[in-house]
Every structure is written in C-alpha cells, then in structure tokens.
Steps between C-alpha positions, in 0.01 A plus 500: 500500500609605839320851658546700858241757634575798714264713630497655831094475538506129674105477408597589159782239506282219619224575250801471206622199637121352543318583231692417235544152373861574425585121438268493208636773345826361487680727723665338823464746825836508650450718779295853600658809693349820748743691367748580236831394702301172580466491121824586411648196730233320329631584119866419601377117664235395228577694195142439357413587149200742610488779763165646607553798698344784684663850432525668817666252753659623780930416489468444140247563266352301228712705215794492677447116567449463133811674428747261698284192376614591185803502613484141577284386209478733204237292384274553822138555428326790752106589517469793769191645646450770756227735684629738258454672182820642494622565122865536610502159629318366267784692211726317723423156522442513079807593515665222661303258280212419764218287310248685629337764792197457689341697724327380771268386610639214296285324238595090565365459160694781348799329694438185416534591136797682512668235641419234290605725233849480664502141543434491140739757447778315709410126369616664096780703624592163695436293190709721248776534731533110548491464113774713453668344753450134298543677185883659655619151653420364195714711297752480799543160382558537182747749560316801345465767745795602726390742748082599571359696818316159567830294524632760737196443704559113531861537483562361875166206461576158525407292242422156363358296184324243451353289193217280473492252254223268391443298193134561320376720794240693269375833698604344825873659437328807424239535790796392747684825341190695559516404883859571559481821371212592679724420809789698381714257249644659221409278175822521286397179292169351439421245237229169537788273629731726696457852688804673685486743741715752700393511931666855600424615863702747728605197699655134488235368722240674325602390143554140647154476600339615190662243328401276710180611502465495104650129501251393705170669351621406166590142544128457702332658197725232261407230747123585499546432133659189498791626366855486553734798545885601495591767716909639442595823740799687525686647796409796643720740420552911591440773261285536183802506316531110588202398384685375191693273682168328671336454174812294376526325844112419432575339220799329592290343831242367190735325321500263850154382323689272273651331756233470776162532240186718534331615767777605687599800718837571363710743685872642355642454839419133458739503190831477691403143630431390127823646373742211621778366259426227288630204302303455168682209454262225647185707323691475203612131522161375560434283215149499341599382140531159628195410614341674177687326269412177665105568562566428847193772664542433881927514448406877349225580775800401777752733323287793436445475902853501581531780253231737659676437875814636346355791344355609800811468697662736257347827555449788294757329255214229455348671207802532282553170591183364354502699189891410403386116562160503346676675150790208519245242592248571204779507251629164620176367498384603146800362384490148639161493403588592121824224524211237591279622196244652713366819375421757870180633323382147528542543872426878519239697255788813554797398633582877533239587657554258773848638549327872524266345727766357773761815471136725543464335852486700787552212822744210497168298598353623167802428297609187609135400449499614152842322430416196645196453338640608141799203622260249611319572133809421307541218798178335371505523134912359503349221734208437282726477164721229672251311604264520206221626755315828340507816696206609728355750214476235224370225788243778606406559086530157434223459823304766338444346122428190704205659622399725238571305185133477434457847445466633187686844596776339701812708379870595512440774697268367742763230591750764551366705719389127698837436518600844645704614145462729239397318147853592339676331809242211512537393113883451509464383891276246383680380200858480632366274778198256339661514166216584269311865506197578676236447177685142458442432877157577504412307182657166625302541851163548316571215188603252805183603709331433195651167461382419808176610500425248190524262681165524588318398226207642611619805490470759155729644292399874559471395890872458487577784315328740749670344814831545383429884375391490139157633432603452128448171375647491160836654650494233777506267237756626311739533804426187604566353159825642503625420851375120454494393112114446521196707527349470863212195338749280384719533796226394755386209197861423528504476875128347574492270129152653473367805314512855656213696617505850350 
C-alpha cells in the first residue's frame, strides 16, 4: 500500500516519517508535504492508496485535499488529525469517508493501528477486486457476460496469454499459479499438468515484461525441480475484448510442441515460419512394410529416420500427416501379418491399445519412438519365425526356467512377468513359437535334468527329485514313469547295470 503525509508542523512531519516503521506495516511512503497544495501535487504524481493529513493547512486543507483525492481515487484511504477538537470538521471528514480523526498530540501507537487496519483493509478490497476481475475474464471467454463496469475499466489494456504445460508436475503447477498471481497474473486455467494465464497491464512494454518475467521465474522453479516445461504465448494484443483471440493464438503457438517437443518456448508469431506448403507425398511414399515383412530391423530403423526428417520439414501439417499414415500403416500391417498366419496379439498384448498409445502422442520424437519400437517388435518376431530363432521374451523365459527349474514354486506367471508379458500373452507366445505349452516345457527340462543327474550313481533318488523341483517323491515318480517308460530305479539300473540306491 502506497501513503503521503501532509502536515504543515515540519517537527511533526519528521516524527511521522521517523517513528514509524512504515515498511513493516506494509505501507510504502511515497512522499510527505508542508502544505496542502504540496499535497495536492503530491496526490496527482503518486496516487497512493492512503492519505494522512493534517486539517488546517494553509492553500488547501486536509478536507479539501481529501475531497480532490477522491477525485482521483475513489478508493483513497484518509486518517486526519489536527490541534483541534472541532466537531464540524470532524462531521466533515465522516462525511467524506475518512477512516478515522485524531487529535493531536498524535498517539504513534493509536496511528500505527489505524493504519494497519487500512493496509488490511486495502490488501481484501485489493484481493476481491482481482477475483472478480479473474472470475469476469473468465466468463469473457466463454462468451457469457457482454458488458461489466470492470471491462470498461480495462477496455483500452493490452493484453496477452500464456499457458504452461507440464506432464506429472504434482503441486509444482499449482504453487507456480500461486506466484504469478501474487505478481498480478490472472489464472484462467489451472490443473496439475497445465495452468493458463491472462498478463493485462496499461502498456505493451509493461505487459511484455511481465511475461517475461513469469517465463523466467516459472521455468527456474521447473528447473530447480528437474523438470521439464512447455511454455506457448500469444501476441499481445489491444483491448479486453481481444483477449479471446490471445487465448486461441496461445493455443495455436502450443500445438508447435508436436513438432519441436517439450520444453520449449513456443511463441504464435513463430507459427508463420512453420506454416510453409508441403508435399505429403515423400512422407507418404516412405515404405516401412518392407522391411517388416522381411524382419530386416536396421532397413526399418533407416526408414523411420528418413521418415521423422520429413515430418519435421512439414510444419504444422506434420501431425495430420502422422495420424493419416500411422491409421493406413497399422491396417496394412495387421493384415500382412494375418496373410502370413501370424496372429498381432502374439506380437502385442493389445494391439489397440498400442494404436491409442501412438495417435495419444504429443511430440513427433515421442511418436515416432512409439512407432518404431511397436515396428521393430513386429520386425523381430517376423525375423524370428523365418529363421526358426525364438523371440527375445521366450529366450529371456526360456533363460529363466533354466535357472529356476529346481524350484518347487517356479510358475507360469513368474516366467511371464521374467519375460516382460502378461500370462495370457505368454501362454500362446510361448506355444506358437516352442511348440508345446508352458507345463510340457517345464516337465521335459526337469525329466532330462533328471536323466542326467542319474548318472551319478552315487547320487539318491529323492536327491534328484528335489534338484529338479519336486519335494514329492511319489509324484516324481509317477511323472517320471510316464515321460520315460520306467520308474526312476530301473532307469539308472538300466543305465549303470547295477541296482539303484533309494
């Protein structure tokens, strides 16, 4: 809050100015006057928020000064004092809304009070005004109010927007909000990821360098975080009334993400150089089925490049670009792969999902990443079926019952989440590539470990049966029965000529 004294008693005015800790009240003091014509000069240069004044001021006095500071700001704030008991005056200054009247001598305690009471006063007054203010431009926005006293007020501002986007920000989004607004933003969005706000200043320069200033402080607090952060900002534009048309040149500037990825100061005015005329025709000739359909990874990993550069080069047509050839490209794919008897929830738990999951992306970094993966996937599996090599989830599970085939509780499930795949997935994954099911698998491992093992004779029958993950005997027995023709004695008497230790 910004205050003025007058008072024609310089040893008076001193002692005000002195005294007081006016900082730590929250009141700023803009300037003191001898007399009321020095005040009223004063009230015209600073317009403060709070004028203590004497009463009887030669030129001017202090009612008369109130009167034209009211003039200037209606919502100016006056304590007077005087040698004085003078009801009239006293009727008077009421009258003209003065906060309070003290006579002097002047209590600095009693003043003290009375103007933190102001500040306090002033700081809510401030506070609702500012929320009606978000609360209108809001509204503005959405069309829903057409004329207010308030958009009179800013009808000749200049104004800008700008929206902050972050992915999995938490509170940060929320604190940065706080700050801004503390510093004069209006908040006319605010969710975890993404907060949008509305700079409005008297000036171009002025609303310039608040944005500029809220860029700054709220990338730095991202930073601090580790965290990344997309910035998109409008023009700035003159008259309230526009305000619509930043917020849609906001968003406009943030579709410029897709094409240069996050963390990015994206600007509308930038969007003239990305709006060039462009040939889809080498994007769209780019041909990725080949190298799937032959298995042939580093072919795919070559085109994929080329088809990135391209994208780039075609500006903010780039994203209808990538969504028209990632819908034609999945189709074709899924459809060679059911012509060679490949099933694509072998090669993808969801195949749906997936698609979802590229369209969903918000960089062409990101989506190209995601489609050249899902590619180099089909890639692999294509590759491994014409060469009769397995893919890497079934080498990885067939690794892992390798190594765990002694345990008793080595299961299905364990295996598939080894081999990075849900169970469903991982049973018909399995099966379509080694040919037998996962329970089949597992019981030829542990009966050939078995055989193995008795070749030491030496060695007991329950010793084998625990190392190769049965702690029941009598079912060991029996499996082993069946998977060899002969109970595990006369195998090993069959294999050593000699009889079996049990």
């Amino acid at each position: 809050m910004r205050a003025i004294i007058c008072d024609d008693d310089e040893i008076i005015l001193k002692g005000l100015c002195s005294v007081i800790d006016w900082a730590s009240l929250g009141i700023e003091l803009v300037g003191t006057a001898g007399n009321g014509k020095e005040g009223l000069a004063l009230l015209k240069e600073q317009r403060p928020e709070l004028l203590m004044t004497d009463i009887r001021m030669p030129h001017v006095d202090g009612l008369q000064l109130i009167e034209e500071g009211k003039k200037l700001n209606p919502g100016l704030m006056a304590i007077v004092f005087s040698g004085y008991d003078d009801f009239e005056y006293a009727r008077r200054a009421l009258k003209l809304g003065v906060q309070d009247y003290l006579t002097k001598p002047i209590n600095m305690d009693e003043l003290t009070y009375l103007a933190s009471d102001c500040v306090r006063r002033f700081d809510e007054a401030r506070k609702d005004s500012f929320e009606d203010r978000e609360d209108l431009l809001r509204k503005l926005l959405m069309y829903e109010v057409n004329d207010s006293g308030l958009i009179t007020e800013m009808e000749h501002d200049y104004c800008m927007v700008l929206i902050f986007e972050s992915a999995d920000s938490g509170r940060l989004m929320a604190e940065a909000a706080g700050h801004m607004r503390e510093q004069g933003a209006y908040v006319l969005v605010q969710r975890e990821d993404l907060c949008e706000i509305a700079v409005i200043a008297p000036t171009r320069m002025t609303v310039e360098m608040r944005a500029s200033l809220f860029l700054s402080h709220t990338r730095q607090l991202f930073s601090e975080q580790g965290m990344s952060l997309t910035c998109a900002q409008s023009n700035v534009q003159w008259g309230i009334r526009l305000l619509d048309q930043c917020y849609q040149e906001a968003h406009e500037a943030l579709k410029l993400k897709y094409i240069r990825g996050d963390n990015q100061n994206l600007r509308f005015q930038d969007i003239k150089g990305d709006e060039k005329e462009s040939d889809p025709s080498p994007i769209l000739d780019i041909d990725l089925i080949t190298p799937v359909k032959s298995g042939n990874v580093q072919l795919l990993k070559k085109r994929m490049g080329e088809l990135e550069k391209l994208l780039k080069q075609a500006g903010m047509d780039s994203y209808i670009y990538m969504q028209f050839m990632v819908g034609s490209l999945y189709s074709t794919v899924l459809k060679e792969l059911g012509d060679a008897g490949i099933c694509a929830d072998l090669v993808f738990e969801n195949p749906v999902e997936e698609y979802k999951k590229l369209i969903g992306c918000e960089t062409i970094g990101k989506a190209i990443g995601v489609l050249g993966e899902n590619l180099k996937r089909i890639c692999e599996y294509v590759g491994s079926q014409k060469s009769g090599v397995y893919s890497r989830p079934v080498v990885k599970a067939l690794a892992y019952m390798e190594e765990n085939y002694s345990s008793p509780d080595l299961s299905m499930e364990d295996t598939a989440v080894a081999a990075g795949l849900s169970s469903a997935r991982f049973s018909t994954s399995f099966k379509s590539e080694t040919g037998v099911t996962f329970t089949d698998y597992l019981l030829k491992l542990r009966m050939e470990k078995a055989k193995d093992l008795m070749r030491d004779p030496n060695r007991k029958i329950y010793e084998i049966a625990m190392m190769t993950g049965y702690s029941n005997i009598p079912y060991f027995s029996t499996a082993f029965k069946k998977y060899t023709g002969c109970p595990p004695s006369e195998y090993r008497e069959k294999q050593h000529g000699l009889q079996g230790k049990v």
